[in-house]
ChimeraX commands (.cxc) that place a marker at each C-alpha (Angstrom):
marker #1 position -21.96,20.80,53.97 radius 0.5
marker #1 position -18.95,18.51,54.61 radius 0.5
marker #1 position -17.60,15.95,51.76 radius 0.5
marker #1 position -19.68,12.83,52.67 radius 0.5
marker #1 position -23.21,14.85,52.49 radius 0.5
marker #1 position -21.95,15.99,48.95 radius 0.5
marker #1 position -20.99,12.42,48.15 radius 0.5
marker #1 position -24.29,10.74,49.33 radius 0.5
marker #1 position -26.63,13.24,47.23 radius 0.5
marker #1 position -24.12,13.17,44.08 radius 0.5
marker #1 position -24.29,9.26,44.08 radius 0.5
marker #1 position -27.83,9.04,43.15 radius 0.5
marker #1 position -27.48,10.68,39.94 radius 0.5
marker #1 position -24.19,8.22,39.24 radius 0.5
marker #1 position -26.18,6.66,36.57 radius 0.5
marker #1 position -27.50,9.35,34.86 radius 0.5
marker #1 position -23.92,10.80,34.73 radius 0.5
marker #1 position -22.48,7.51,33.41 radius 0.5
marker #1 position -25.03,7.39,31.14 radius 0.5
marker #1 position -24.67,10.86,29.73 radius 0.5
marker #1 position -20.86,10.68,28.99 radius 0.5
marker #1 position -21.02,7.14,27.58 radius 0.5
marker #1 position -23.36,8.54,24.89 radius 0.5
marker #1 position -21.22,11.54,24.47 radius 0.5
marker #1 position -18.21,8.97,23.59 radius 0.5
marker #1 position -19.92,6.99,21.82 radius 0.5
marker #1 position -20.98,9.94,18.89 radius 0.5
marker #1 position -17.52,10.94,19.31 radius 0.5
marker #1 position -15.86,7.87,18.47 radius 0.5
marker #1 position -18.71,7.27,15.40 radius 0.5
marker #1 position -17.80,10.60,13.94 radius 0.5
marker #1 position -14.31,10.14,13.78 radius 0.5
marker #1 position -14.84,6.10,12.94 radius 0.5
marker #1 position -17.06,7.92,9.73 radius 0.5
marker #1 position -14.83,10.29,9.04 radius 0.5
marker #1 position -11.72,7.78,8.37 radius 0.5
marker #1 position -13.79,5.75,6.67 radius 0.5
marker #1 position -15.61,8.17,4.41 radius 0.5
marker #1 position -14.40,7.42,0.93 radius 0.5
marker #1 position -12.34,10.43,-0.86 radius 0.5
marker #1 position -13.71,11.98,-3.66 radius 0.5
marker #1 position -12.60,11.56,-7.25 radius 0.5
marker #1 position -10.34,14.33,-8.44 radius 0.5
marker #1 position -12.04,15.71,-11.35 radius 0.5
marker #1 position -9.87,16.25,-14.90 radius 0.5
marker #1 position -11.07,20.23,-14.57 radius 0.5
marker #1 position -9.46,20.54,-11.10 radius 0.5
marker #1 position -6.55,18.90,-12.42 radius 0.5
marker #1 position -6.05,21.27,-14.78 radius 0.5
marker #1 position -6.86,24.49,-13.07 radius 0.5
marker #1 position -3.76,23.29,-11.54 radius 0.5
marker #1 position -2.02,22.67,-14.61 radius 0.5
marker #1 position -3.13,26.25,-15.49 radius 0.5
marker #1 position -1.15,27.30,-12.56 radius 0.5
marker #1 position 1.63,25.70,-12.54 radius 0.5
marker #1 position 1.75,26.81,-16.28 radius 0.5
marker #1 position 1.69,30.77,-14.94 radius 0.5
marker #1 position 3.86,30.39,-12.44 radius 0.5
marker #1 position 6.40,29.43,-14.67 radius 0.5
marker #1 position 7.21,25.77,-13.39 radius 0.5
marker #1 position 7.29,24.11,-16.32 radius 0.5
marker #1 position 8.29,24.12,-19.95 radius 0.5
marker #1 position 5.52,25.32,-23.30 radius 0.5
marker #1 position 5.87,21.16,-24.25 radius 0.5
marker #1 position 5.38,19.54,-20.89 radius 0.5
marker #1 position 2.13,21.80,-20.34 radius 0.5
marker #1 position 0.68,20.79,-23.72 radius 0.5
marker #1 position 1.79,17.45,-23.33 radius 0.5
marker #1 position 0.16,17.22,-19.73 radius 0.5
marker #1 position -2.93,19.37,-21.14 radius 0.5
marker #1 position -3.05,16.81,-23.90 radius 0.5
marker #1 position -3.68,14.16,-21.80 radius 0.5
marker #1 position -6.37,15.79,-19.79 radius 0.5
marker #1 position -8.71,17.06,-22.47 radius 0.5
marker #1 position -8.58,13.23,-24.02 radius 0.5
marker #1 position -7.10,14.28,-27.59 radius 0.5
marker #1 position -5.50,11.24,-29.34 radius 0.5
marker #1 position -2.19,12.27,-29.63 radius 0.5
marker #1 position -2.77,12.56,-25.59 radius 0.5
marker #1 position -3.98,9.43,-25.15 radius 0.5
marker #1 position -1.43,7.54,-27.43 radius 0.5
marker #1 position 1.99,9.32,-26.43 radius 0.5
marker #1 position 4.47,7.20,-24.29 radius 0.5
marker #1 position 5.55,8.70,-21.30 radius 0.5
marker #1 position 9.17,8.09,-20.62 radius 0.5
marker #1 position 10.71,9.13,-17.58 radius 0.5
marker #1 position 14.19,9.30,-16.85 radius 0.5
marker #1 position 14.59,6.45,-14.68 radius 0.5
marker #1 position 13.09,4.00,-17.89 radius 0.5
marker #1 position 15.32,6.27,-19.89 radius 0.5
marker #1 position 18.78,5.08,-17.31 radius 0.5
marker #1 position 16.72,1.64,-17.68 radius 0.5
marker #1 position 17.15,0.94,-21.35 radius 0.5
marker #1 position 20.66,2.48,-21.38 radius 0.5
marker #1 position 21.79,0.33,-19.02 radius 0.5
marker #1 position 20.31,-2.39,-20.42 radius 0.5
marker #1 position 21.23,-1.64,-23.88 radius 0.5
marker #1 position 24.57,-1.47,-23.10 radius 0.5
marker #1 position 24.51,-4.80,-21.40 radius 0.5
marker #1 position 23.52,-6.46,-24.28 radius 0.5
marker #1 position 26.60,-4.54,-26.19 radius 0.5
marker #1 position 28.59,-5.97,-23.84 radius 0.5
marker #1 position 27.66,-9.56,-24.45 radius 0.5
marker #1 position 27.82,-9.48,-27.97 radius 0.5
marker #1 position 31.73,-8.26,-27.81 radius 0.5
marker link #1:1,2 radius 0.2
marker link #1:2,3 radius 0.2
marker link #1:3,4 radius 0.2
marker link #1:4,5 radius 0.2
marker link #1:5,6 radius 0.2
marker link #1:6,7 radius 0.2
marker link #1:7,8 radius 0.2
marker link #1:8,9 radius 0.2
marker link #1:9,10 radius 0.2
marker link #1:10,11 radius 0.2
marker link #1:11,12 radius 0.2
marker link #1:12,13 radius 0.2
marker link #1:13,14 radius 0.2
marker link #1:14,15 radius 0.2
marker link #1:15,16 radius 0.2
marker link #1:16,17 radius 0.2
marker link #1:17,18 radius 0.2
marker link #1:18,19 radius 0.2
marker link #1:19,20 radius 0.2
marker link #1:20,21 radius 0.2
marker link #1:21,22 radius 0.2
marker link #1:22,23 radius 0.2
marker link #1:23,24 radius 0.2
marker link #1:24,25 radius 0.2
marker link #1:25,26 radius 0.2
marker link #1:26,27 radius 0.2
marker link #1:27,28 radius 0.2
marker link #1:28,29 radius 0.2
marker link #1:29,30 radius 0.2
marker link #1:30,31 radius 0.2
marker link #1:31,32 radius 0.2
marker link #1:32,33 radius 0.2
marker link #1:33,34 radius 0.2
marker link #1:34,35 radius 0.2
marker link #1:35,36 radius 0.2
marker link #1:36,37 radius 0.2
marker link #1:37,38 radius 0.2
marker link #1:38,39 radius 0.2
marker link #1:39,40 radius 0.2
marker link #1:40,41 radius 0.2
marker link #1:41,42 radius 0.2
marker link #1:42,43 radius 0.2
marker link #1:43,44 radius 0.2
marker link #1:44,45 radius 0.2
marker link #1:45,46 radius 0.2
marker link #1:46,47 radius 0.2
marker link #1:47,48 radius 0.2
marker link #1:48,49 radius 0.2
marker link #1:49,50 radius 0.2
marker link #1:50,51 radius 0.2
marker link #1:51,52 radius 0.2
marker link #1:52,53 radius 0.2
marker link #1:53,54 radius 0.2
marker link #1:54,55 radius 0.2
marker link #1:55,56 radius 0.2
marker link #1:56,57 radius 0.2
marker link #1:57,58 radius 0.2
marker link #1:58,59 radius 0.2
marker link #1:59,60 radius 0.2
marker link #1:60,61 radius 0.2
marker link #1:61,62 radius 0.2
marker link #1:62,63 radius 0.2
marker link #1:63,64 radius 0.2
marker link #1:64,65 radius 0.2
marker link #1:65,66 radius 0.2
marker link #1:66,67 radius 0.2
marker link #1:67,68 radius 0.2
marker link #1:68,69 radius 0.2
marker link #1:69,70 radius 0.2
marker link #1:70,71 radius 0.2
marker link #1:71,72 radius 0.2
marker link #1:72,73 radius 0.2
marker link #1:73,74 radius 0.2
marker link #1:74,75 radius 0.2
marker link #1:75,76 radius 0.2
marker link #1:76,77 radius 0.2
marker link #1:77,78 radius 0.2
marker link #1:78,79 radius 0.2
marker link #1:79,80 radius 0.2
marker link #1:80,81 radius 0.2
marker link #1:81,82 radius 0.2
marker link #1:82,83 radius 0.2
marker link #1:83,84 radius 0.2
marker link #1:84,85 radius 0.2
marker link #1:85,86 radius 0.2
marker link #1:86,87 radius 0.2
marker link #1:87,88 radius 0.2
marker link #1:88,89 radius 0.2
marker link #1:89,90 radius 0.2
marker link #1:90,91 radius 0.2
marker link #1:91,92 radius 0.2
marker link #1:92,93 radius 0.2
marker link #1:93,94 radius 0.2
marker link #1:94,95 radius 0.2
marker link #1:95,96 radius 0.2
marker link #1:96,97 radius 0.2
marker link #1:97,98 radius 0.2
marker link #1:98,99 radius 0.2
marker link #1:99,100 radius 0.2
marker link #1:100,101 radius 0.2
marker link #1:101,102 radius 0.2
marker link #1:102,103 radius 0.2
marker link #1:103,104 radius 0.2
marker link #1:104,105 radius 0.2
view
């Protein structure tokens, strides 16, 4: 059978084939178009601290930031109510306090 016989008997089932693949891209694209679009899931307070738990026994942070953190998960009031500073509001009101010093000189 030479090239052109091939051809000729292959063209009649062009459609079909287009057909077939469209549809095949098509639930492709609509899986991955769901998939980015899928909304996450809420991370639950007991997977957050499972983690806590963990980093806890693997040593990675101190006996007050783990109750502190721990605190605030379980909902206590002292939890709920503490300030969190950080360091950079820390260097904020340092540098701010001593800017007002400095005006008042």
């Amino acid at each position: 059978m030479s090239g052109a016989v091939i051809a000729a008997k292959l063209w009649a089932y062009l459609p079909q084939i287009i057909l077939v693949l469209s549809t095949v891209a098509f639930l492709m694209a609509y899986r991955h178009w769901r998939a980015i679009h899928e909304p996450d899931e809420p991370i639950r307070d007991a997977d957050l601290l499972a983690d806590l738990e963990q980093g806890d026994a693997a040593s990675k942070m101190t006996e007050a930031e783990f109750r502190r953190v721990r605190e605030r998960l379980l909902g206590t009031e002292a939890g709920r109510n503490a300030p969190e500073k950080t360091k950079r509001s820390e260097r904020r009101e340092n540098v701010q306090g001593s800017q007002t010093g400095m005006k008042n000189e």
